[in-house]
VMD Tcl script that builds the backbone (N, CA, C; Angstrom):
set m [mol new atoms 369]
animate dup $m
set s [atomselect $m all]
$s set {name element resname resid chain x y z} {
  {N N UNK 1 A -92.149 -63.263 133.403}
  {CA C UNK 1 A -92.980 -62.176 132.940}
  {C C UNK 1 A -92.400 -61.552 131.681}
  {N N UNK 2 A -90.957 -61.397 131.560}
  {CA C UNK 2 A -90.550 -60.670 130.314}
  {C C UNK 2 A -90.598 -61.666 129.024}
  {N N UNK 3 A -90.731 -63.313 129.625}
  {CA C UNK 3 A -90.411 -64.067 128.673}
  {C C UNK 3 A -92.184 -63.837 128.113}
  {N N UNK 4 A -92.646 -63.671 128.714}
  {CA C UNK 4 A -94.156 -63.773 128.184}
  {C C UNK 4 A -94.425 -62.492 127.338}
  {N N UNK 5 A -93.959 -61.217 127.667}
  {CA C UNK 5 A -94.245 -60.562 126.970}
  {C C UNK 5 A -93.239 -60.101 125.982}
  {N N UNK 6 A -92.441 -60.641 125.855}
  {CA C UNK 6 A -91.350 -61.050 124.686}
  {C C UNK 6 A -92.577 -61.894 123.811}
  {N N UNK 7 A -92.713 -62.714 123.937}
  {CA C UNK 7 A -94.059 -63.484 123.002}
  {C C UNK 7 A -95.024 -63.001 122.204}
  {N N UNK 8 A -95.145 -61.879 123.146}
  {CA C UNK 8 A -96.433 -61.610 122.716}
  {C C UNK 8 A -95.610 -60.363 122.018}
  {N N UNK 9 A -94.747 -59.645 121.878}
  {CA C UNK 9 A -94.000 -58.528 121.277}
  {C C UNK 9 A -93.997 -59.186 119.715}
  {N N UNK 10 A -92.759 -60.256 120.049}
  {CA C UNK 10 A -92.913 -60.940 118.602}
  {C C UNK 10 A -93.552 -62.055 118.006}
  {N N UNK 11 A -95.002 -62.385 118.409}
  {CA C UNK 11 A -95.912 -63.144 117.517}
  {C C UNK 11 A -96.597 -61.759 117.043}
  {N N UNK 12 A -97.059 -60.556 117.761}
  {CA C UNK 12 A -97.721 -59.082 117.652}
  {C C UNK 12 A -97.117 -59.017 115.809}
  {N N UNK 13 A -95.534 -58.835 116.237}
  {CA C UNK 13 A -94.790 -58.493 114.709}
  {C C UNK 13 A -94.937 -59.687 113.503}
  {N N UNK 14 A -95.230 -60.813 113.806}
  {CA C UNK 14 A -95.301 -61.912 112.813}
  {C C UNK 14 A -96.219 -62.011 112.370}
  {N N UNK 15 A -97.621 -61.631 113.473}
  {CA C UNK 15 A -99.080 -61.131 112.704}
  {C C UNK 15 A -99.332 -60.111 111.659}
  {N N UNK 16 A -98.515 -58.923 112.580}
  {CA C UNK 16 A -98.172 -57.441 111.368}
  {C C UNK 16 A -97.548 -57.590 110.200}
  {N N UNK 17 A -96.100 -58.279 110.114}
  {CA C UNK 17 A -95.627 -58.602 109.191}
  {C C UNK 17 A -96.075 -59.180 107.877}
  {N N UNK 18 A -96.584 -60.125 108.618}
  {CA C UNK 18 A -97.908 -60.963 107.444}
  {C C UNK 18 A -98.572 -60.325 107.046}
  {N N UNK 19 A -99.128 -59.061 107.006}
  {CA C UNK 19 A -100.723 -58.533 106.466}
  {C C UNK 19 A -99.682 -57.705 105.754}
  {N N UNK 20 A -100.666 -57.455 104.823}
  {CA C UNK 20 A -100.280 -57.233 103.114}
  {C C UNK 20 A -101.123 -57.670 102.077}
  {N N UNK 21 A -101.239 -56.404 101.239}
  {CA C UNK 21 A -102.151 -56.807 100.020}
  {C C UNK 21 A -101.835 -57.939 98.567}
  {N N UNK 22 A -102.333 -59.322 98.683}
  {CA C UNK 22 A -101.911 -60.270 98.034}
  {C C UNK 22 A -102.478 -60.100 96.566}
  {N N UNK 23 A -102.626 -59.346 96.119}
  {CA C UNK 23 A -103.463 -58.960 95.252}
  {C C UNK 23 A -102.968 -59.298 93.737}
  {N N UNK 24 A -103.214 -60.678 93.316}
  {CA C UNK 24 A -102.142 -61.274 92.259}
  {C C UNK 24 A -102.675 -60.688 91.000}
  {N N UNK 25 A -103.534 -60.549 90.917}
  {CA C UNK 25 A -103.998 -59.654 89.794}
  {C C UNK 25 A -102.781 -58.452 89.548}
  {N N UNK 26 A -103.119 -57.540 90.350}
  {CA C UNK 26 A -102.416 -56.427 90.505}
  {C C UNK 26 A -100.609 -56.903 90.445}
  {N N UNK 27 A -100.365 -57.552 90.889}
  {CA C UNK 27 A -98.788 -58.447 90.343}
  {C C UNK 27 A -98.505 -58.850 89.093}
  {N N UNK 28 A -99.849 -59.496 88.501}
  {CA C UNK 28 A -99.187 -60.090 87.091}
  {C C UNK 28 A -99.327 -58.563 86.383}
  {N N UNK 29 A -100.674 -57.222 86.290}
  {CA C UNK 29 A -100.048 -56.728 85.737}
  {C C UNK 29 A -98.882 -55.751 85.644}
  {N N UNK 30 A -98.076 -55.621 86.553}
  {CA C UNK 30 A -97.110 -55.084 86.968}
  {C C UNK 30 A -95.995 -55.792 86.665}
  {N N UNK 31 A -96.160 -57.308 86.350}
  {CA C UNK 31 A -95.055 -57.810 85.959}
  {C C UNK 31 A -95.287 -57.769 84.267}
  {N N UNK 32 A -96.457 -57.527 83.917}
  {CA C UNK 32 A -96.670 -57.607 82.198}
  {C C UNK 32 A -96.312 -56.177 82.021}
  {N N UNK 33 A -96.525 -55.458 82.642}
  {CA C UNK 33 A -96.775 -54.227 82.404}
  {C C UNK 33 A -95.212 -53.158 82.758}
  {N N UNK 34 A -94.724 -52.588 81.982}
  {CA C UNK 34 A -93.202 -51.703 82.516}
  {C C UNK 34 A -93.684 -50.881 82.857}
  {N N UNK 35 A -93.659 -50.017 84.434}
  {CA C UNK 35 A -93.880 -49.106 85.485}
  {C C UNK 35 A -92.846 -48.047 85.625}
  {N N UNK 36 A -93.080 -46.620 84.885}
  {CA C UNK 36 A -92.291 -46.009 84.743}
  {C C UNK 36 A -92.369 -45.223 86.502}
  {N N UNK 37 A -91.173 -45.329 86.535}
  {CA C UNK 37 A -90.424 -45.225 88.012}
  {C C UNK 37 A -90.205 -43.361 88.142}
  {N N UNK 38 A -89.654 -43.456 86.913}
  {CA C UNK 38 A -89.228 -41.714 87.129}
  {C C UNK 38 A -89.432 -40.912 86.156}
  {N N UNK 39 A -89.597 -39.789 86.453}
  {CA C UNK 39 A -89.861 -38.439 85.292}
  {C C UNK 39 A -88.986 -37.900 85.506}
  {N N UNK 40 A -88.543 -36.071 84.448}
  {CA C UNK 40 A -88.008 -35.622 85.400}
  {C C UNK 40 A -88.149 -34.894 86.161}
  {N N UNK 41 A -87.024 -34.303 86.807}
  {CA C UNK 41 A -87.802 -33.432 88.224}
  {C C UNK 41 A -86.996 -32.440 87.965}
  {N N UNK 42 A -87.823 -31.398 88.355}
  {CA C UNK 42 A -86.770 -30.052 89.114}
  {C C UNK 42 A -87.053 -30.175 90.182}
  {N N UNK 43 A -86.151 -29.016 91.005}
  {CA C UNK 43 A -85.761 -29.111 92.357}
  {C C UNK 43 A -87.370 -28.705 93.111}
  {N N UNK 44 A -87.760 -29.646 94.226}
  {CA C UNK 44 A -88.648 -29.872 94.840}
  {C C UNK 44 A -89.597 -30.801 94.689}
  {N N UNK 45 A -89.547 -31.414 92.893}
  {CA C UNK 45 A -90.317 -32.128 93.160}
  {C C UNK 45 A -90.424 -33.256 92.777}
  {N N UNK 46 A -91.023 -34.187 93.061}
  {CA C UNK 46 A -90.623 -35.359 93.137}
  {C C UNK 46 A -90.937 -36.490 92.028}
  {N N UNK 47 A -89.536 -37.187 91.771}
  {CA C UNK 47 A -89.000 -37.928 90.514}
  {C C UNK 47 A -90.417 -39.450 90.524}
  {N N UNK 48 A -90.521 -39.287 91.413}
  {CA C UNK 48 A -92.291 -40.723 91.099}
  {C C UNK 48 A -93.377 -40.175 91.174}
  {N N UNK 49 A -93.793 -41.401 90.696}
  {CA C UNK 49 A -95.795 -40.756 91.629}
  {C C UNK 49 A -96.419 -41.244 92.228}
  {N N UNK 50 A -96.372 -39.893 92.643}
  {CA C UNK 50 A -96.464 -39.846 94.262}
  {C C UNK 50 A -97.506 -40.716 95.008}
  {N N UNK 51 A -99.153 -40.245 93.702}
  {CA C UNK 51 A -100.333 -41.355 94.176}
  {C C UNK 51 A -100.185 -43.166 94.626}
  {N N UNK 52 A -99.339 -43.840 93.309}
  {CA C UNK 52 A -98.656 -44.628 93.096}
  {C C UNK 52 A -97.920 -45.363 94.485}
  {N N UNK 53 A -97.153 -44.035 94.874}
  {CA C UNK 53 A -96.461 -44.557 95.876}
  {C C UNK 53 A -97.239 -45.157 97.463}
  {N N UNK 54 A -98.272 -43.813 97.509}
  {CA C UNK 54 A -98.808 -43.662 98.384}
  {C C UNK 54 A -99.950 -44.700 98.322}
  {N N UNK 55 A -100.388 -45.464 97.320}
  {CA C UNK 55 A -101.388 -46.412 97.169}
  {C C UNK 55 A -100.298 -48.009 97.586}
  {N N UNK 56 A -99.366 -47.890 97.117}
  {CA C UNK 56 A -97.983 -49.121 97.354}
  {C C UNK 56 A -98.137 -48.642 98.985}
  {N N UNK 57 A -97.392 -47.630 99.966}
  {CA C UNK 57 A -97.718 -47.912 100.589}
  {C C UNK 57 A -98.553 -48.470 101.750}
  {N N UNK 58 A -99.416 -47.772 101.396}
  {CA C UNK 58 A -100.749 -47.636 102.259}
  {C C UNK 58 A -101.016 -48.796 101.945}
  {N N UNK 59 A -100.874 -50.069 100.919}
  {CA C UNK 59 A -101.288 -51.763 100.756}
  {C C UNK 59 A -100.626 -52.699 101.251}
  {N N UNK 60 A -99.388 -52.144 101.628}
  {CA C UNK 60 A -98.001 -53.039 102.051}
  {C C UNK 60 A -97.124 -52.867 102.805}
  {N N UNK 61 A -97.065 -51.119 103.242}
  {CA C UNK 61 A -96.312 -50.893 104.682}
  {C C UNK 61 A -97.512 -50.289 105.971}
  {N N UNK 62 A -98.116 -49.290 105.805}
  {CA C UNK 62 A -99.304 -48.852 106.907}
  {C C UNK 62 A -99.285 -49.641 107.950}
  {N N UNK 63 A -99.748 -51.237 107.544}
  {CA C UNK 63 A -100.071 -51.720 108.763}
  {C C UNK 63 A -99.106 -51.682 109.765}
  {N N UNK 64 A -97.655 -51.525 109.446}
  {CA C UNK 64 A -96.472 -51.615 110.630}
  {C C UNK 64 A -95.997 -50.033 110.639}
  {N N UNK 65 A -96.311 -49.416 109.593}
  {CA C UNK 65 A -95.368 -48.091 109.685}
  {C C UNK 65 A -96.076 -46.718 109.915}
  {N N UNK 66 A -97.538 -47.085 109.932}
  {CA C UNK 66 A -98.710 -45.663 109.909}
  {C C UNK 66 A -99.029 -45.274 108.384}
  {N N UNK 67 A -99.853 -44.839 108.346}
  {CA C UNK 67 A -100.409 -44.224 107.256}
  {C C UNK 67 A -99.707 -42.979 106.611}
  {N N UNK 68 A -99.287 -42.184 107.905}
  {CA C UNK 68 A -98.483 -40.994 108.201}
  {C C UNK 68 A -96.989 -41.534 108.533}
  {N N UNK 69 A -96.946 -42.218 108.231}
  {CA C UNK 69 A -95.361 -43.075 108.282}
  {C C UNK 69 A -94.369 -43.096 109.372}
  {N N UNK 70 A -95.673 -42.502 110.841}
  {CA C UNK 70 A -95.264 -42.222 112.307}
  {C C UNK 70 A -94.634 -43.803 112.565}
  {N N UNK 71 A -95.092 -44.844 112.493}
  {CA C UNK 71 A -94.172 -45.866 112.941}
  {C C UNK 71 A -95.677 -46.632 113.875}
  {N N UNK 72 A -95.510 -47.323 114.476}
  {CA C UNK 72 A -96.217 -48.118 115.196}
  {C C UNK 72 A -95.665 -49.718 115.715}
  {N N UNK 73 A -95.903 -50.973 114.584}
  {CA C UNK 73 A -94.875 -51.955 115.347}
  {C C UNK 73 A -93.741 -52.265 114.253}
  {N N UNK 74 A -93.722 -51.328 113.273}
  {CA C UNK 74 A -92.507 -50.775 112.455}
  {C C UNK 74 A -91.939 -49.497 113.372}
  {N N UNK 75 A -91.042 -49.349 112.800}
  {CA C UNK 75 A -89.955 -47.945 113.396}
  {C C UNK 75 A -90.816 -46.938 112.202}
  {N N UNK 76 A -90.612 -45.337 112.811}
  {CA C UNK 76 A -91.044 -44.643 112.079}
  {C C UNK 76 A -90.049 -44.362 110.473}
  {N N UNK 77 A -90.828 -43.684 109.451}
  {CA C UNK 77 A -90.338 -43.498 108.371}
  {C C UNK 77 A -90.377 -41.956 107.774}
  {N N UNK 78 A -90.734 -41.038 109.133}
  {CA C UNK 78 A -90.982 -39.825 108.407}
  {C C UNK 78 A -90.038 -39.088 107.999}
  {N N UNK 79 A -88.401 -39.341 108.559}
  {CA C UNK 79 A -87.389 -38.831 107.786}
  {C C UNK 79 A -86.762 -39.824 107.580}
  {N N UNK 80 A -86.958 -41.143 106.906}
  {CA C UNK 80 A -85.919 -42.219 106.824}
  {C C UNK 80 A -84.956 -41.421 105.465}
  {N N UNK 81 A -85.327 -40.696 104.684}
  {CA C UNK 81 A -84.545 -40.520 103.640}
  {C C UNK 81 A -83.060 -39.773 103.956}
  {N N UNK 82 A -83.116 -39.497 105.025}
  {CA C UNK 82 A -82.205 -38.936 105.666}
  {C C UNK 82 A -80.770 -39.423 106.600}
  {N N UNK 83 A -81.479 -40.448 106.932}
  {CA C UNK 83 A -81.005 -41.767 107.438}
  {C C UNK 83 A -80.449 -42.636 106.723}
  {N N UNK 84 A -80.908 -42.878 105.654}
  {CA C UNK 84 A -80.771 -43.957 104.455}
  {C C UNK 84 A -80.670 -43.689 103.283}
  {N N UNK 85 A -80.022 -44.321 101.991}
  {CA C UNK 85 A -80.071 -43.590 100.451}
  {C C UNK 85 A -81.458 -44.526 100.235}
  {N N UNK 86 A -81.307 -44.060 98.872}
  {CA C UNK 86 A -82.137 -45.295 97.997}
  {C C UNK 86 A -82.016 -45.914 97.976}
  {N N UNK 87 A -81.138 -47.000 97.487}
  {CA C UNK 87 A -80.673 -48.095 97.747}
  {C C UNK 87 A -80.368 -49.053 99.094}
  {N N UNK 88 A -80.209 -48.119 99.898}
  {CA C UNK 88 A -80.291 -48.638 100.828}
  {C C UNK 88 A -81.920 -49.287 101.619}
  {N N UNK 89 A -82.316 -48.030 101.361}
  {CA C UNK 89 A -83.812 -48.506 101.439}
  {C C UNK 89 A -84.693 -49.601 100.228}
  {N N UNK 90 A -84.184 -49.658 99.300}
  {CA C UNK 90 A -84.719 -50.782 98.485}
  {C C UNK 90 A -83.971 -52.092 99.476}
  {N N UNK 91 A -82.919 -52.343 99.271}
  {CA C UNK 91 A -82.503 -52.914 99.767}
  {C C UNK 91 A -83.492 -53.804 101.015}
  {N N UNK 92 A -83.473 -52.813 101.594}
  {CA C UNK 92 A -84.785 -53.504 103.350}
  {C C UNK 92 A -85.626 -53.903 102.827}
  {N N UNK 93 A -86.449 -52.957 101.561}
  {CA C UNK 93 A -87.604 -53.811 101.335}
  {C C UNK 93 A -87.722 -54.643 100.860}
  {N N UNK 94 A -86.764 -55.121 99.590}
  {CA C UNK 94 A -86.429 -56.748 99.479}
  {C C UNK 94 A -86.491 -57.703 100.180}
  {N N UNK 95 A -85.015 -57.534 101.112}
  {CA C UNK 95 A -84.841 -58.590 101.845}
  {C C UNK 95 A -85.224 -58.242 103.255}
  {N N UNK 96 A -85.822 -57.410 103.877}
  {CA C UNK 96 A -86.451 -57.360 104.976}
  {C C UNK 96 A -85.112 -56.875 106.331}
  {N N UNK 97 A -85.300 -56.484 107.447}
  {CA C UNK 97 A -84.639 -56.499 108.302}
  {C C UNK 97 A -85.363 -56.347 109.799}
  {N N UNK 98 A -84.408 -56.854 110.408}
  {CA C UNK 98 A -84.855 -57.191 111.798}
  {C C UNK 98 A -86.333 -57.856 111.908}
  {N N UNK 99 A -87.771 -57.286 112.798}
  {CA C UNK 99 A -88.527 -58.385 111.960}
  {C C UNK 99 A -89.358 -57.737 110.952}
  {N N UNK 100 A -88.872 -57.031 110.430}
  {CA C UNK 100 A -89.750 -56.419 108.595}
  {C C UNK 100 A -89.200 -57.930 107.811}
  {N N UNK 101 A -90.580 -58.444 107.407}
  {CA C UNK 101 A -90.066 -59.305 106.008}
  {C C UNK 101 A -89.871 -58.722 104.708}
  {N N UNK 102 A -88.653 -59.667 103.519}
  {CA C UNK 102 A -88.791 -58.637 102.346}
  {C C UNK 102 A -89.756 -59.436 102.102}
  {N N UNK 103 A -90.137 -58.239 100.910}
  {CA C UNK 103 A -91.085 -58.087 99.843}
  {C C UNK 103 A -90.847 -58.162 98.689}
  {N N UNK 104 A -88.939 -58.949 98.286}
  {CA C UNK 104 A -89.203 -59.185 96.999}
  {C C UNK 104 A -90.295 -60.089 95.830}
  {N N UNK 105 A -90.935 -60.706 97.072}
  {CA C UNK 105 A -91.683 -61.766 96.342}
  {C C UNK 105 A -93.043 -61.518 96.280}
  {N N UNK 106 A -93.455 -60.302 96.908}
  {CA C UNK 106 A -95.021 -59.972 96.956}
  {C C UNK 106 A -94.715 -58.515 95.900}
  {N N UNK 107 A -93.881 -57.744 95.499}
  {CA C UNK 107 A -94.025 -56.649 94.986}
  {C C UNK 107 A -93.329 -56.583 93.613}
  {N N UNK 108 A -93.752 -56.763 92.598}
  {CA C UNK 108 A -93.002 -55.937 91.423}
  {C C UNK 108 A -91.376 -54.996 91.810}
  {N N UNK 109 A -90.695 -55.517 91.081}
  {CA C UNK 109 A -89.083 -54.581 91.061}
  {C C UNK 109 A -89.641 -52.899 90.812}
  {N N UNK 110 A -90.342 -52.729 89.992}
  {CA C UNK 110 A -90.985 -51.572 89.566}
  {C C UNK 110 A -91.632 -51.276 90.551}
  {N N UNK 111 A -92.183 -51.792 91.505}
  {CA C UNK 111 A -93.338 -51.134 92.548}
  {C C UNK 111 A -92.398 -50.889 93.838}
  {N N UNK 112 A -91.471 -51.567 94.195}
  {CA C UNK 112 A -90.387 -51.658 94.813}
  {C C UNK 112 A -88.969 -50.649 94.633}
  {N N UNK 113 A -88.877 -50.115 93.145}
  {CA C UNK 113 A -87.989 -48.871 93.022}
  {C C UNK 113 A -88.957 -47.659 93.382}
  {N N UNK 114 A -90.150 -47.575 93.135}
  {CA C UNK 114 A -91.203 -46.475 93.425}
  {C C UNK 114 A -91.432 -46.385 94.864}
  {N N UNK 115 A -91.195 -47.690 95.428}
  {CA C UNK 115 A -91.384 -47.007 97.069}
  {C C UNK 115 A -90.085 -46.666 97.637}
  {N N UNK 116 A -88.928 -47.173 96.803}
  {CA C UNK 116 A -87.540 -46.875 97.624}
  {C C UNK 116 A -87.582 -45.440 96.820}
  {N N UNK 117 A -87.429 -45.018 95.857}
  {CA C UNK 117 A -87.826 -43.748 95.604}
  {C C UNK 117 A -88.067 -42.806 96.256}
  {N N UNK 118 A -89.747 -42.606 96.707}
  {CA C UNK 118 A -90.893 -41.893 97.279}
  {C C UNK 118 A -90.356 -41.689 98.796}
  {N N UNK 119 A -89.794 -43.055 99.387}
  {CA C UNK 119 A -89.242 -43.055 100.648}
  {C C UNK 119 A -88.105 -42.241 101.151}
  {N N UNK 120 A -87.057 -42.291 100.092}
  {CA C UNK 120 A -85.469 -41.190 99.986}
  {C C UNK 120 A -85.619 -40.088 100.017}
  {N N UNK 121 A -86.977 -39.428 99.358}
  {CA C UNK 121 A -87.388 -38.010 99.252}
  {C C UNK 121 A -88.112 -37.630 100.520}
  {N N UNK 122 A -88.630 -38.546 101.594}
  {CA C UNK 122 A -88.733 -38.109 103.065}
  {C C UNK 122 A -87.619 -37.772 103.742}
  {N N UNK 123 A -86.987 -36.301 103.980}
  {CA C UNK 123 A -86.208 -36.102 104.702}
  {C C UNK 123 A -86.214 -35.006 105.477}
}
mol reanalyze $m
mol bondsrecalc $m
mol representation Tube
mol addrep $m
């Protein structure tokens, strides 16, 4: 019984994992195009944008992490910045961890510093 629903736990995550916006258009111009990452900030507010971010996520994490970044068959993200630096969190989304796949190969470096960004400032 556990082996069965072990199965079904992680084919559930290999289905989730997979969905993501393939949207090659939107890649090449992001790779033609330099994506300014940061402005500056004073205190409170925040060094990306924000729309930006929130359109990156909502195409490429939501389906595992919520919309509201409560978590679902991702772990939640509503204070990961707290938990994690920037880098550290770029980091995951690259190369992926546990079963999160990275995303260096579906996301722009530029679209990828904007969500490790946007993400550090949840705390």
């Amino acid at each position: 019984m556990k082996k069965w629903l072990m199965a079904i736990v992680f084919g559930s995550a290999l289905v989730l994992g997979a969905c993501g916006n393939d949207d090659s258009d939107s890649k090449e111009k992001n790779n033609n195009n330099k994506t300014e990452t940061s402005k500056p900030a004073t205190p409170g507010e925040s060094k990306v944008d924000s729309a930006k971010a929130e359109e990156l996520f909502s195409n490429n994490c939501a389906s595992c992490h919520a919309q509201d970044l409560s978590g679902g068959a991702g772990p939640s993200l509503k204070n990961i910045g707290s938990q994690l630096s920037e880098s550290e969190i770029k980091k995951i989304i690259e190369k992926g961890r546990g079963g999160m796949p990275g995303f260096k190969g579906n996301l722009a470096d530029g679209d990828i510093s904007i969500l490790s960004t946007w993400l550090a400032e949840h705390k």
